[in-house]
C-alpha positions as CSV (number, residue, x, y, z in Angstrom):
1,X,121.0,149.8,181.9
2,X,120.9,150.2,178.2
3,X,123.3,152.2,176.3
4,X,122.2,155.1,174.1
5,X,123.5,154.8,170.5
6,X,124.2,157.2,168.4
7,X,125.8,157.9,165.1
8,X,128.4,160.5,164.4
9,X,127.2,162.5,161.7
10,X,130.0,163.6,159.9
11,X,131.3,160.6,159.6
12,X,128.4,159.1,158.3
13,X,127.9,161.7,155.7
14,X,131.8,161.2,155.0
15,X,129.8,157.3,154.0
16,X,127.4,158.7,152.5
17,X,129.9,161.0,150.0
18,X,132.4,158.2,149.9
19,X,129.9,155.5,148.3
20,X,127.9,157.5,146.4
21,X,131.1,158.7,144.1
22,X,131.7,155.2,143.8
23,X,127.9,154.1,142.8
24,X,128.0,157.4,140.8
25,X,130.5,156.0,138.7
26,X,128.9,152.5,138.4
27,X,125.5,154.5,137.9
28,X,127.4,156.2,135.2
29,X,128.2,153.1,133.6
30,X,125.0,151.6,133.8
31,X,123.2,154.5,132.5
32,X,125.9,155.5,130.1
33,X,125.1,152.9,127.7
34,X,121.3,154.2,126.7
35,X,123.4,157.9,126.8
36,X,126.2,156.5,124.0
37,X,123.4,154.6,122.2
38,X,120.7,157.7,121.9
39,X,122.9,158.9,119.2
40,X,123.4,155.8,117.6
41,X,119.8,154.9,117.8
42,X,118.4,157.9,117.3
43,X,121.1,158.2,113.8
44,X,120.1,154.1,113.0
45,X,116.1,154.4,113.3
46,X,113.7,156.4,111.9
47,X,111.8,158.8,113.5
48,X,108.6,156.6,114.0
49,X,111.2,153.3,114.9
50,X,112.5,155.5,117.6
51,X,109.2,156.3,119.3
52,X,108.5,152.6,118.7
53,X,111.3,151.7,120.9
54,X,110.7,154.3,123.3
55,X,107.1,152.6,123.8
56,X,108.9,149.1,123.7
57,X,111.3,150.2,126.4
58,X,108.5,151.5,128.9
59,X,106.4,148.2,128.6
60,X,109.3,146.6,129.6
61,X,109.9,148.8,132.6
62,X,105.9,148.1,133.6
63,X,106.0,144.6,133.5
64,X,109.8,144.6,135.5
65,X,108.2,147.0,138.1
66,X,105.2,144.3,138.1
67,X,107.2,140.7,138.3
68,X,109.8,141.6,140.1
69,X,107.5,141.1,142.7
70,X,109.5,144.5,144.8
71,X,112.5,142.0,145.8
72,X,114.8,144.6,145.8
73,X,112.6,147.0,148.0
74,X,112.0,144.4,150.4
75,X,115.0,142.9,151.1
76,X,116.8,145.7,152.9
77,X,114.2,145.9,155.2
78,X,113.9,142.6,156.4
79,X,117.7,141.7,155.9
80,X,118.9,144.0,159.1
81,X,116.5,142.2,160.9
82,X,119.0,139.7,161.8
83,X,122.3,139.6,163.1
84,X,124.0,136.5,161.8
85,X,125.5,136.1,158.5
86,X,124.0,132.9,158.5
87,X,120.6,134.3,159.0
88,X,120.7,136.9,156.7
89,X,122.0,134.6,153.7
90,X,119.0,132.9,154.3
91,X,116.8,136.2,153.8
92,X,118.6,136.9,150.5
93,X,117.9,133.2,149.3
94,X,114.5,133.4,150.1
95,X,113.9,136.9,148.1
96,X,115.6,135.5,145.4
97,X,113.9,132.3,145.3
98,X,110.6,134.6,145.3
99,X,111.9,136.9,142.8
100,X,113.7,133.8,140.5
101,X,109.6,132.8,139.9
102,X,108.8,136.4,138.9
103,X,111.4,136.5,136.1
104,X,110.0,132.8,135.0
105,X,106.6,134.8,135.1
106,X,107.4,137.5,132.7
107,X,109.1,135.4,130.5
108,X,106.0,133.5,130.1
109,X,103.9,136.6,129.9
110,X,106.1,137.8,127.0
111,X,105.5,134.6,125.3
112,X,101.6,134.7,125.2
113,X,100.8,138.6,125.0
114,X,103.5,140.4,122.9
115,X,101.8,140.0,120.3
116,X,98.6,141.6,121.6
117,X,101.4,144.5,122.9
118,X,102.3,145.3,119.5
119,X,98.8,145.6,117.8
120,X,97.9,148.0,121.0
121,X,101.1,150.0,121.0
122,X,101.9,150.3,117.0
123,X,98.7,149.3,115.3
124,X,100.3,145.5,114.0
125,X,102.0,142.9,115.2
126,X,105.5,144.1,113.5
127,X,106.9,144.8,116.4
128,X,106.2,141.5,118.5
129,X,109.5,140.3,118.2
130,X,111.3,143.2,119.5
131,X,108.8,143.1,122.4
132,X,109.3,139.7,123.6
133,X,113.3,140.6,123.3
134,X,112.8,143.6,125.6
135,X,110.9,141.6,128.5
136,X,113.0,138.6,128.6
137,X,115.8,141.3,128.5
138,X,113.6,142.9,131.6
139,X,113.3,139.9,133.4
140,X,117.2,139.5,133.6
141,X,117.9,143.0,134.5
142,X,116.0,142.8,137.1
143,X,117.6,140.0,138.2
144,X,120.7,141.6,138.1
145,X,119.3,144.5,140.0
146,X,118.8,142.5,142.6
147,X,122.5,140.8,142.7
148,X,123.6,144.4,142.5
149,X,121.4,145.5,145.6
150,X,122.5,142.6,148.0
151,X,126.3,144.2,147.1
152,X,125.1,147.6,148.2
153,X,123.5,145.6,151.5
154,X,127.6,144.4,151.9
155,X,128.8,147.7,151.1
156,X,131.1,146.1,147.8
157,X,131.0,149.3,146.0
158,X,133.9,148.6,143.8
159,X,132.5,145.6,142.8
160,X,129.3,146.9,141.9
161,X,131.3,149.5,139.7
162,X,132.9,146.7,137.8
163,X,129.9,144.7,137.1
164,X,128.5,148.2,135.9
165,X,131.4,148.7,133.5
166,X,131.3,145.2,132.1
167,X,127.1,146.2,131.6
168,X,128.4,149.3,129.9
169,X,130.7,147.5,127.8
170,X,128.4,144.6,126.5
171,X,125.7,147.0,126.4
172,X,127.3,149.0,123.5
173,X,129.3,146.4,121.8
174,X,126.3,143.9,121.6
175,X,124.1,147.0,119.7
176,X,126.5,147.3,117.6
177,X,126.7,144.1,116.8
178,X,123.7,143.0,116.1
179,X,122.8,146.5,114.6
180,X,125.5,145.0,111.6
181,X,123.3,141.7,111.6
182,X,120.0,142.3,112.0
183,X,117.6,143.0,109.2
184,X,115.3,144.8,112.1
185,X,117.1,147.1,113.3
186,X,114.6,147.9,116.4
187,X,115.2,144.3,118.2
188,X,118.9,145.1,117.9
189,X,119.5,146.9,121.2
190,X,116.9,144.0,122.9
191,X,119.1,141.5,121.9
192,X,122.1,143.2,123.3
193,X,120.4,143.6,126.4
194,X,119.3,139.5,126.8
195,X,123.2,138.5,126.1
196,X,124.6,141.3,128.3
197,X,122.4,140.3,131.5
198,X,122.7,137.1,130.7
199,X,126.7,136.9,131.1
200,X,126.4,139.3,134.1
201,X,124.6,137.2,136.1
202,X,126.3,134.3,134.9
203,X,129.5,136.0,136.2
204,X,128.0,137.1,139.4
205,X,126.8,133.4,139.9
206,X,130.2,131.7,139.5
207,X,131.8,134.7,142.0
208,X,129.8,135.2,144.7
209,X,127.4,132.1,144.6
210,X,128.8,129.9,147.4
211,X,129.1,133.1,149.6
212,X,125.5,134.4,149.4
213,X,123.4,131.5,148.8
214,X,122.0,129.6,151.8
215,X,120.6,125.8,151.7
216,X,118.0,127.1,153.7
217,X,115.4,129.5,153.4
218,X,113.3,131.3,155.6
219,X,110.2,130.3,156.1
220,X,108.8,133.3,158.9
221,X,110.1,135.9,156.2
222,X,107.9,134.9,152.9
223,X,104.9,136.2,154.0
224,X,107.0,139.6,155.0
225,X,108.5,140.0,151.9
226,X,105.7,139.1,149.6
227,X,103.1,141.6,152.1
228,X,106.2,144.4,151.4
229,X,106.9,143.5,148.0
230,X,103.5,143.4,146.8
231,X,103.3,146.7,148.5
232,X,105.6,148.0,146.4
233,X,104.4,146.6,142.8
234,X,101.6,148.4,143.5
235,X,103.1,152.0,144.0
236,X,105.5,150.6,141.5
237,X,102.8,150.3,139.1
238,X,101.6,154.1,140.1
239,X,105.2,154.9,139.8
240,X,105.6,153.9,136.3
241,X,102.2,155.0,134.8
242,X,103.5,158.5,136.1
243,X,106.2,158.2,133.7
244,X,104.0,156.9,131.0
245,X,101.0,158.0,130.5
246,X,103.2,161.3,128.9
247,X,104.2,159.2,126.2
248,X,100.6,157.3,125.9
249,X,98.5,161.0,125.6
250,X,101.4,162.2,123.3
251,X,101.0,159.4,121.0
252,X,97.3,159.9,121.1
253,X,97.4,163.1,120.3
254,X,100.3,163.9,118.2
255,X,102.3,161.6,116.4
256,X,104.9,158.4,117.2
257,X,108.3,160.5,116.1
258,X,106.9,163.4,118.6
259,X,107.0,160.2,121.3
260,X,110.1,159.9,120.2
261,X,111.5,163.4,120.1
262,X,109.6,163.5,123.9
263,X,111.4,160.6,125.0
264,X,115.0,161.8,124.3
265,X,115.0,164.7,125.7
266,X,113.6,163.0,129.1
267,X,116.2,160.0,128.8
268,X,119.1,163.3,128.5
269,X,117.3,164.3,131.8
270,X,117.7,161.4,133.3
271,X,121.5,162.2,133.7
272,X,120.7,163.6,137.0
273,X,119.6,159.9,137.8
274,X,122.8,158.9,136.9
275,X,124.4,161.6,138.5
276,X,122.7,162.1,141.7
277,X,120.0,160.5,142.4
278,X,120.6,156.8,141.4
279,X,124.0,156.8,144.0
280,X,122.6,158.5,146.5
281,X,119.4,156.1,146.6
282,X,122.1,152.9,146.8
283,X,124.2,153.9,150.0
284,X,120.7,155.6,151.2
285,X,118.8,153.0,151.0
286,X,120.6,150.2,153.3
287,X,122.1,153.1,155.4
288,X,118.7,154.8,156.6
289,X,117.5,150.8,157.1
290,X,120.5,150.0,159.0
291,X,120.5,153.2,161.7
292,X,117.2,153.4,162.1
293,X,117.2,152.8,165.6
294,X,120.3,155.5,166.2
295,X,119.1,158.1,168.7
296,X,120.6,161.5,166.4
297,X,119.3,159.4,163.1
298,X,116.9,162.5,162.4
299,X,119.8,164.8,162.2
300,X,121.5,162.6,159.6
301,X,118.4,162.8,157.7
302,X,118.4,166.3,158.3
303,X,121.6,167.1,156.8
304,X,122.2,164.4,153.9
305,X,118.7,166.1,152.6
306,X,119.7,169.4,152.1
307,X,123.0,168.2,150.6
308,X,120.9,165.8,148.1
309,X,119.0,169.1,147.0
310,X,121.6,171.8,147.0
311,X,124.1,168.9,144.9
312,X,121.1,168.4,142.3
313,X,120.4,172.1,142.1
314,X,123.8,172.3,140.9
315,X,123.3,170.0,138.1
316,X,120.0,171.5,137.4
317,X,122.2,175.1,137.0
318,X,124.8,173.7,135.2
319,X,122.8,171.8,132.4
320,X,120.6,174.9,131.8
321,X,123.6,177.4,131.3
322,X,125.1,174.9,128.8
323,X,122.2,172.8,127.5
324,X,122.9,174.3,123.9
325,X,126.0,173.1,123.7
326,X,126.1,169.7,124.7
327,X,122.2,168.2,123.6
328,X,123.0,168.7,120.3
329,X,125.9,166.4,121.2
330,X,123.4,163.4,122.1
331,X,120.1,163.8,119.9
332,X,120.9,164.0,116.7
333,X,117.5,164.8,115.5
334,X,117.4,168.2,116.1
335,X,117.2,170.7,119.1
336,X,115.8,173.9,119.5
337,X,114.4,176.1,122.3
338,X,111.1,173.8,122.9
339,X,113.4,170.8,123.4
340,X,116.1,172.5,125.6
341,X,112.7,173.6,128.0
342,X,111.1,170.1,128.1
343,X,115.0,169.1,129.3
344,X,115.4,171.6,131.9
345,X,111.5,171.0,133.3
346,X,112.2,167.1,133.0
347,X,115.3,167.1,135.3
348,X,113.8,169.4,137.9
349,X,110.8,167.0,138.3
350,X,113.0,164.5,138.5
351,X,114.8,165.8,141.0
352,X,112.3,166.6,143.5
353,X,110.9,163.0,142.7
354,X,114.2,161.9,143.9
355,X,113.2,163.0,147.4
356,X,110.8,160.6,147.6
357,X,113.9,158.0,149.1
358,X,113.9,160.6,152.2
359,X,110.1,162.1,153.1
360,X,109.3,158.3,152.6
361,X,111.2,156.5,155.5
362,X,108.5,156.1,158.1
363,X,106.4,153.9,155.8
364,X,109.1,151.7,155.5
365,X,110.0,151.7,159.2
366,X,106.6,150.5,159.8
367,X,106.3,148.5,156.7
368,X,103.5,150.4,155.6
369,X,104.6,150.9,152.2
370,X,101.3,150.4,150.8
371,X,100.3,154.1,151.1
372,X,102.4,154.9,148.5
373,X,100.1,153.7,146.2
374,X,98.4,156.5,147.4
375,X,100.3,159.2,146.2
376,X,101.6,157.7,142.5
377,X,98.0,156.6,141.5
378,X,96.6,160.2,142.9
379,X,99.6,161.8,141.2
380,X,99.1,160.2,138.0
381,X,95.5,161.0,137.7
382,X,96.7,164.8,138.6
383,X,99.0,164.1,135.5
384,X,96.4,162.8,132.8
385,X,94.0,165.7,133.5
386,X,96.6,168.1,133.4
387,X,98.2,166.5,130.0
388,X,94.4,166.0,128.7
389,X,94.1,169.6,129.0
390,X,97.8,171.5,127.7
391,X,98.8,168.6,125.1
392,X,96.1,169.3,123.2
393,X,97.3,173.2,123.0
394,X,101.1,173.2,123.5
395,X,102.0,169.9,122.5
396,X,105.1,168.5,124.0
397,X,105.9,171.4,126.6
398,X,102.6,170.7,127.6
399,X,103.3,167.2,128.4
400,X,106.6,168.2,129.9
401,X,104.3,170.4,132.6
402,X,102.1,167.9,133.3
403,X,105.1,165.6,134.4
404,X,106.6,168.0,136.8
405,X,103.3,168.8,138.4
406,X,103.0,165.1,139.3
407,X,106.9,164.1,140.4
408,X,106.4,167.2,142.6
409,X,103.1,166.1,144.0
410,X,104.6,162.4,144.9
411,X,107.2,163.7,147.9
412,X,104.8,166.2,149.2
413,X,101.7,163.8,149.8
414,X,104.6,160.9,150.6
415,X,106.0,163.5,153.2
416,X,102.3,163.9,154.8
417,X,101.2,160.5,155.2
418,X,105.1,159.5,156.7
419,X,105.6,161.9,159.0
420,X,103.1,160.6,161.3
421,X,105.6,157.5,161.7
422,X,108.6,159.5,161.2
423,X,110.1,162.9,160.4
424,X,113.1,165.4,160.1
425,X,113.5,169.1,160.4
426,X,114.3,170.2,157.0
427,X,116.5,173.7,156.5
428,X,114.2,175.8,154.6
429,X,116.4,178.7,154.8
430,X,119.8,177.0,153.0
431,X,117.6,175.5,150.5
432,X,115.8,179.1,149.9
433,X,119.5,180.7,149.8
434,X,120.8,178.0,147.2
435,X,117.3,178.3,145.0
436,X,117.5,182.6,145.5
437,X,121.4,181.9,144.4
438,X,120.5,179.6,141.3
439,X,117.6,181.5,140.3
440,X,119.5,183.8,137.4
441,X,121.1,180.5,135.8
442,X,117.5,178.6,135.8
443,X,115.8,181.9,134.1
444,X,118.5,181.9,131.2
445,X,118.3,178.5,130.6
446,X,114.4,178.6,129.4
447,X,114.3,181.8,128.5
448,X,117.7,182.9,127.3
449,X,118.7,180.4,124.6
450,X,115.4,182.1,122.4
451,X,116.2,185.4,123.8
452,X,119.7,186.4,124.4
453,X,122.7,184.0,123.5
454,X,125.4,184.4,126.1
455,X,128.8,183.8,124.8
456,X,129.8,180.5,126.8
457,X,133.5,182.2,128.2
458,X,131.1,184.4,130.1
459,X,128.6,181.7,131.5
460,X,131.6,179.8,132.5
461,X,132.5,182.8,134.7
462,X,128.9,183.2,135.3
463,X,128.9,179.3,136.8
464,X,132.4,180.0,138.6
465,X,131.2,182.6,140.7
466,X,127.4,181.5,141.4
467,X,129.5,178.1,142.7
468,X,132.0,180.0,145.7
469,X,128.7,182.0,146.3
470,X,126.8,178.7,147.2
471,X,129.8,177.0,148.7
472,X,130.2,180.4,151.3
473,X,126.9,180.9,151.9
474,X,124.8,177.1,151.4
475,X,127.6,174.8,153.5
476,X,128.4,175.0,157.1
477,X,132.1,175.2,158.1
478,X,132.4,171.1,158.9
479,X,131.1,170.2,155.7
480,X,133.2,172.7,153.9
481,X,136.0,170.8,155.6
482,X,134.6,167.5,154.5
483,X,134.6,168.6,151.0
484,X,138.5,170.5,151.3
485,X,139.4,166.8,152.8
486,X,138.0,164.6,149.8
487,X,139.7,167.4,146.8
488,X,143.0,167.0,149.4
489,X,142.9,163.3,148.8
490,X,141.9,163.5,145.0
491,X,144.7,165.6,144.2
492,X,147.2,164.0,146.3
């Protein structure tokens, strides 16, 4: 007779908390770096070399998303396949084996078309140098990435927090660096990247290489992770010309420094990546994988949802009651109203993009991750039209729109074609309390820094009580008690 399983949901989201606060700091260390160098970078390089490098740095991120060849998608899905440690060594070898010939790939790539790059991105071939530093760069973050995900697969958060710090570290102190010796400024924070990866994953190789590596490989599972990985370069692709083809219209129709000006204020929004979004993805990821076949596994999903959204409307609150007084703080170029509403519409698209890791579950239970090229290349489409027409008009609010139009359109259509393989109720009413709740902070944030300047003693009391609101009326009693448990611990 076979035993129902199930999974005690507390304690799982107790998992869920614990690891993410621990990737959350990691996160924070990865992403810190680009957050510590904006200012630096955008106080080093002019206006024109800054929008350069944002162009650089998203060329990069295409031809990762592309030659990666979706490793780190698809080895969590196949590695809980198997049971043995023996067996699922051999998984990770094989991936990496696959994923090893990717990063030879780009390098090569890099070598024969930056050149080509530059004169398409900046008019000359100037930049070609700095190009061919930011994929090789690419090529061993990625490779790192995928170190780093085979950690969350053994659930060695601390670990990946040190190897995050040490990225941080050599990150910064490499840009520095060569920002003293190089004549080109621009390839100085490439450079840094190459050395920094470089060491990491010379470090990582000398820890953990006789543990992880197998002698064998598996032959049954190429074919499974190249079909899943392919899969996923493709919606990767979509993915990334979401978040580009901002930049490419802006540049087309306004000028390289209002690229750059565009791109800061996104990169500041991208704190709720490193906030939020990134941890919860790396103790999501492996846990959905690994208790999928958990009777009550719905009512996991049900719950660490609405927690994943009422936690990011937070952060959305809190960074438009205070966005005046601490983005001055990282772009140095200048901030006024415009910029402070691209910010605020920026982190709220990226927030609902961030649901994408939930709504999009039963494609990967089925391995049918190829219908989310679906919604990214329908999405980005939705987003040139949409910037074709309000760029031209209200320049970079315009393009700031047309973003959150499509990273809201991704989960929906996700959610739509998923939930024919698999689905969860989601609590409409606690998210409609915490948005009815939030509402007041969100409206003074666009339109209140122009309007009416609140003096910040009073939207600190503002924020105090709009938080014991949500925490009375947006939590249930046990997760109250979760959360009294964890500040108990903290302060002891």
């Amino acid at each position: 007779m076979s035993v129902i399983q199930t999974i005690s949901i507390g304690a799982k989201i107790k998992e869920v908390g614990r690891h993410s606060i621990i990737y959350g700091l990691g996160s924070v260390s990865q992403s810190a770096a680009g957050l510590i160098l904006l200012p630096i970078l955008t106080g080093s390089l002019s206006k024109d070399d800054f929008g350069a490098y944002s162009l650089i740095v998203m060329v990069a991120g295409i031809a990762s998303a592309v030659f990666y060849f979706g490793m780190a998608s698809a080895l969590p899905r196949s590695y809980f396949d198997y049971e043995s440690a023996d067996d699922r060594r051999a998984v990770f070898t094989t991936a990496f084996i696959i994923m090893l010939a990717g990063a030879f790939l780009q390098a090569c790539f890099a070598y024969y078309f930056a050149e080509n790059i530059s004169h398409y991105l900046v008019g000359s071939n100037e930049r070609t140098d700095a190009i061919v530093a930011a994929l090789i760069g690419g090529a061993l973050g990625f490779i790192n990435t995928f170190f780093f995900s085979y950690l969350r697969l053994l659930r060695k958060s601390i670990s990946s927090v040190i190897f995050s710090v040490i990225s941080l570290g050599g990150s910064v102190g490499m840009t520095f660096y060569f920002l003293a010796l190089s004549a080109d400024k621009l390839i100085a924070p490439f450079k840094a990247i190459i050395f920094t990866q470089a060491g990491i994953a010379l470090i990582f190789a000398l820890i953990y290489g006789k543990s992880i590596f197998s002698l064998r490989i598996k032959l049954v599972e190429i074919p499974k992770l190249l079909h899943f990985g392919i899969a996923s370069i493709v919606a990767s692709f979509g993915a990334m010309l979401i978040e580009s083809l901002d930049r490419l219209m802006i540049q087309h129709y306004m000028t390289l420094a209002d690229v750059g000006t565009y791109s800061a204020a996104f990169r500041v929004a991208m704190l709720i990546n490193v906030i939020l979004i990134l941890p919860f993805s790396q103790i999501w990821s492996p846990m959905m994988m690994e208790y999928r076949n958990k009777v009550n596994i719905k009512d996991l999903f049900t719950h660490v949802f609405s927690l994943f959204l009422i936690l990011g409307g937070i952060i959305v609150m809190v960074s438009s009651l205070f966005a005046q007084e601490f983005l001055p703080l990282l772009i140095r170029s200048g901030v006024d109203s415009d910029l402070i509403i691209i910010f605020l519409i920026s982190m709220i698209g990226l927030l609902l993009y961030g649901a994408t890791g939930f709504v999009s579950a039963g494609l990967f239970y089925e391995r049918k991750v190829h219908l989310l090229s679906y919604a990214y290349y329908g999405s980005a489409f939705l987003k040139a039209i949409i910037g074709f027409i309000l760029i031209p008009s209200i320049g970079l609010i315009g393009a700031s729109i047309s973003a959150i139009c499509a990273y809201s359109t991704v989960p929906f259509v996700i959610y739509t074609m998923s939930k024919n393989y698999f689905s969860f109720r989601v609590e409409w009413r606690r998210i409609g309390i915490f948005f009815i709740i939030s509402l007041p902070a969100l409206i003074y944030g666009f339109f209140g820094n122009s309007l009416y300047e609140v003096d910040v003693i009073v939207r600190l009391v503002w924020l105090g009580f709009t938080l014991v609101l949500i925490y009375l009326k947006c939590f249930s009693l046990s997760e109250r008690l979760i959360f009294r448990n964890f500040f108990q611990k903290v302060i002891s």
